[in-house]
C-alpha positions as CSV (number, residue, x, y, z in Angstrom):
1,X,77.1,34.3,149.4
2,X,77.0,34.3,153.4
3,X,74.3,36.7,154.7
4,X,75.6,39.1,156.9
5,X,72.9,38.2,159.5
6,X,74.2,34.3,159.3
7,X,77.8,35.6,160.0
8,X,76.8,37.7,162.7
9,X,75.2,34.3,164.3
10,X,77.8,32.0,163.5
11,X,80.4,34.8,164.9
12,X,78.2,35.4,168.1
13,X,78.5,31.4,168.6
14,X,82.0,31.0,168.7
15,X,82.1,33.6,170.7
16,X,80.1,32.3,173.0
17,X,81.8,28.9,172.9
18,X,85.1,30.5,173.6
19,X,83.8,32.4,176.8
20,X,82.4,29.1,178.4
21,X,85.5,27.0,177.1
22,X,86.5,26.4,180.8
23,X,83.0,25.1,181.3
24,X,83.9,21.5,179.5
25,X,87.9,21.2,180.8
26,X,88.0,18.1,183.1
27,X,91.5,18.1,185.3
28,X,92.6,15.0,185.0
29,X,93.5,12.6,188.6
30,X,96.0,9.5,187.6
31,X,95.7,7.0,190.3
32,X,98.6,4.7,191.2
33,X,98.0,1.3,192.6
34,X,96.2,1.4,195.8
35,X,93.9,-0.3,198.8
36,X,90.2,0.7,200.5
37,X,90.2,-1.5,203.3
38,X,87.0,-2.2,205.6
39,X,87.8,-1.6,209.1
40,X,88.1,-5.4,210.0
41,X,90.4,-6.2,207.3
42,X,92.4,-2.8,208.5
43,X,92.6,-3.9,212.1
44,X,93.9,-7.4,211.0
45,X,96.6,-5.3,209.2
46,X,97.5,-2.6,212.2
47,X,95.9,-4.0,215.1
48,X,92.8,-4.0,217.2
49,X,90.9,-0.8,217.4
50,X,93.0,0.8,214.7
51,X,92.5,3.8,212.8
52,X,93.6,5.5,209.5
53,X,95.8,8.6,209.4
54,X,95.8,11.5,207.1
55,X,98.7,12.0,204.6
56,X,96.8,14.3,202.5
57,X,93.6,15.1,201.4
58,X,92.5,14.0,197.7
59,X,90.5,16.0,195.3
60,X,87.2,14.2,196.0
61,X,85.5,15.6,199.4
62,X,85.9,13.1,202.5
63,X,88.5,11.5,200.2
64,X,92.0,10.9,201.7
65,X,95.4,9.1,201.1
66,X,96.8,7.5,204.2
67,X,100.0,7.1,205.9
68,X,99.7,3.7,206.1
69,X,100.9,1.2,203.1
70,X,100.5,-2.5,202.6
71,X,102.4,-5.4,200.9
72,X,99.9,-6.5,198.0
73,X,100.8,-10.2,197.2
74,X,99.7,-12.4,194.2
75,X,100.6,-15.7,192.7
76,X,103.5,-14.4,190.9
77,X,104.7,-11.5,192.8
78,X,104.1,-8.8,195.1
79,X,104.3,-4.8,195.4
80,X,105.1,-3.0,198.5
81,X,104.6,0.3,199.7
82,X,101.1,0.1,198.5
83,X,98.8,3.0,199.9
84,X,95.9,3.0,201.6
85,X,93.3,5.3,200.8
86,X,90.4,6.3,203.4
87,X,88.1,6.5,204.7
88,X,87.4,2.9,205.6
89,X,84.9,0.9,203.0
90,X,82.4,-1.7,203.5
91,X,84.7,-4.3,201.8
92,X,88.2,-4.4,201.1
93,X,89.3,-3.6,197.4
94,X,92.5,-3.4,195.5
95,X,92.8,-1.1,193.0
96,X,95.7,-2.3,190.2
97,X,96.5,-1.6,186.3
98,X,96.6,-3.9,183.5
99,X,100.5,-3.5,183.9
100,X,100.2,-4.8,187.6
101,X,98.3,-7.7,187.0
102,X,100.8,-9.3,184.8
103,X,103.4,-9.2,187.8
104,X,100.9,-10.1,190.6
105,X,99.8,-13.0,188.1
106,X,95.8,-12.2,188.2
107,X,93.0,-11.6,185.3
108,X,91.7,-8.1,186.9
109,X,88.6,-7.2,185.3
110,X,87.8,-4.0,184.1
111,X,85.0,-2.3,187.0
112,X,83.4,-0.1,188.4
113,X,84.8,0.5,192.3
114,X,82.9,-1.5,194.6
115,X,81.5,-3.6,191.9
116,X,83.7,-6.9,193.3
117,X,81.4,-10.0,192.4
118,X,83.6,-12.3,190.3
119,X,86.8,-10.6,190.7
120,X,90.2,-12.5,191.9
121,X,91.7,-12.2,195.1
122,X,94.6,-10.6,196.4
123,X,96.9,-10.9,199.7
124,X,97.3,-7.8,202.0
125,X,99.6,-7.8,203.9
126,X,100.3,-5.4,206.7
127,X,102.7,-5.0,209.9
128,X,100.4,-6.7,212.3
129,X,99.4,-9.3,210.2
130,X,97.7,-10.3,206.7
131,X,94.2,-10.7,204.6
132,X,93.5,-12.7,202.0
133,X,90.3,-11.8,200.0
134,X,88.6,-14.4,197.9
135,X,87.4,-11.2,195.8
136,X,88.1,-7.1,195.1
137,X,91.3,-7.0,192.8
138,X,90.5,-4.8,190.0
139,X,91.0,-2.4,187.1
140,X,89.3,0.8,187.9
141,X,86.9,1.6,184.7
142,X,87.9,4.9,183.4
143,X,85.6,7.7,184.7
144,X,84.7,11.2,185.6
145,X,82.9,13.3,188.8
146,X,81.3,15.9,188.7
147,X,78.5,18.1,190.1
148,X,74.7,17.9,188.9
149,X,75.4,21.9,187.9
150,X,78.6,20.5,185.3
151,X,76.7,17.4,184.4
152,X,73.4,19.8,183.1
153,X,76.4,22.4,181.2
154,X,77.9,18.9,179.6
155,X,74.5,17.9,178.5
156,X,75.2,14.1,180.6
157,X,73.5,11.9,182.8
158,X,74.7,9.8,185.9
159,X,76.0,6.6,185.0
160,X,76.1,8.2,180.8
161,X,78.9,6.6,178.9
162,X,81.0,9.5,176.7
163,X,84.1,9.7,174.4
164,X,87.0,12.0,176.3
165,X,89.7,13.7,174.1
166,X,93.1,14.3,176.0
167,X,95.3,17.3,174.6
168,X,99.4,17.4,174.2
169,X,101.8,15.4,172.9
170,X,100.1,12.7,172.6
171,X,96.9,13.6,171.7
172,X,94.3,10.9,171.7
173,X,90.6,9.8,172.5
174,X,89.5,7.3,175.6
175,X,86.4,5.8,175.2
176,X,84.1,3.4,177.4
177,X,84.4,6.3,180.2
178,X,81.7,6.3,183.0
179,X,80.1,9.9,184.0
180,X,79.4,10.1,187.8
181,X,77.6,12.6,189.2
182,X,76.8,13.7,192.7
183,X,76.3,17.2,194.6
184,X,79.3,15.4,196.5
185,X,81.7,15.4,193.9
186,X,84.3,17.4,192.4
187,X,85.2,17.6,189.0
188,X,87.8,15.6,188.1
189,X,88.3,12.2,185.7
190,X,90.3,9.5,187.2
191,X,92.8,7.3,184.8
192,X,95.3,4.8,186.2
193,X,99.0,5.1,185.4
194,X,99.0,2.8,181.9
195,X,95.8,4.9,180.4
196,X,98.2,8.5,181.9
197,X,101.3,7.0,180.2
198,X,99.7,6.2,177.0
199,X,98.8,9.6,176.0
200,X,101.1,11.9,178.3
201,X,98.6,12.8,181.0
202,X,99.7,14.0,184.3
203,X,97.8,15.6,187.4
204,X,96.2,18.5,186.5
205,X,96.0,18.5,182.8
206,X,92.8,18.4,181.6
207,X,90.1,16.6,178.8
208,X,87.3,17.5,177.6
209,X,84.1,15.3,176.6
210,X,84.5,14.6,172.7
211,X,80.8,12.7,172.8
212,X,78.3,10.8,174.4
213,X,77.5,7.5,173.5
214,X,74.3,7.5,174.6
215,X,75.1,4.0,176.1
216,X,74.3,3.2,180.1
217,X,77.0,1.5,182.8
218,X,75.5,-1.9,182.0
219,X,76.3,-2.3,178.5
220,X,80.3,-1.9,179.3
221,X,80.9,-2.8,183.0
222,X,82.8,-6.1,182.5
């Protein structure tokens, strides 16, 4: 028979649980297709002494999607209307799905964003005039931001690799996803449009972390 003190403890628990369930939702940010450019590359594109313009701001701070769009061109095919998001970067990536890569007709590796050795190159191509990179298509690995304050409440680590569940329709389990964490971020986990599609995500609905691995960014960043 269940004590009555055990039943109070178990009940006080749940309780508990329930009044920090917002605590552990992650909104969920799909990200289409889309370029960082260096500001070299972007004044090849636009011209000398260019800047980027603000469309809107994203949910990450200093994070913006641009006005401008490019023409991104591989051996088999191209997409237009590409957007550009700011600010400028160091080096010029394109960010694609697995979906993408079959029509642009290039093996994008699954990475980290900004990790570009070994990738394949792309054509950019803008209205002033067009950059080839000889690196910096690739698959965006999978991952989440958030604060050191959420990181300590999720019991996770920067650069922690942890099993998401997703809720709805199509309710499922992503796993191989890469915990960031920053006083600079906001909490959010970023998919691209196949991974969204696959299990009925859209902007705004939300995950929560199903378990950590207890595996490190090395082990999976391929």
């Amino acid at each position: 028979m269940v004590s009555e003190e055990l039943l109070k403890l178990v009940t006080q628990r749940v309780i508990e649980k329930v009044k920090n369930y917002d605590t552990y939702k992650i909104p969920i940010g799909v990200s289409n297709r889309h370029v960082h450019v260096s500001q070299e590359d972007l004044e090849i594109l636009f011209g000398k002494g260019y800047e980027l313009t603000k469309k809107s701001d994203l949910k990450q701070p200093g994070q913006f999607a641009c006005n401008e769009t490019v023409t991104i061109r591989g051996p088999k095919g191209e997409f237009g209307g590409v957007r550009i998001l700011g600010p400028v970067r160091k080096q010029s990536q394109v960010e694609i799905s697995k979906t993408d890569s079959f029509r642009l007709g290039v093996k994008a590796p699954i990475r980290e964003s900004g990790c570009l050795s070994g990738t394949p190159g792309l054509e950019i191509i803008g209205p002033k005039g067009a950059v080839s990179l000889p690196e910096g298509a690739i698959i965006a690995l999978r991952h989440i931001h958030m604060t050191p304050r959420q990181a300590e409440a999720m019991n996770v680590w920067d650069k922690d690799i942890v099993e998401v569940e997703t809720f709805g329709e199509r309710r499922g389990v992503f796993g191989d996803v890469l915990v960031r964490v920053s006083d600079q971020f906001s909490l959010e986990m970023h998919v691209d449009v196949d991974e969204a599609n696959a299990c009925a995500l859209r902007n705004n609905d939300y995950v929560m972390i199903r378990h950590n691995t207890g595996t490190s960014l090395p082990a999976i960043n391929r």
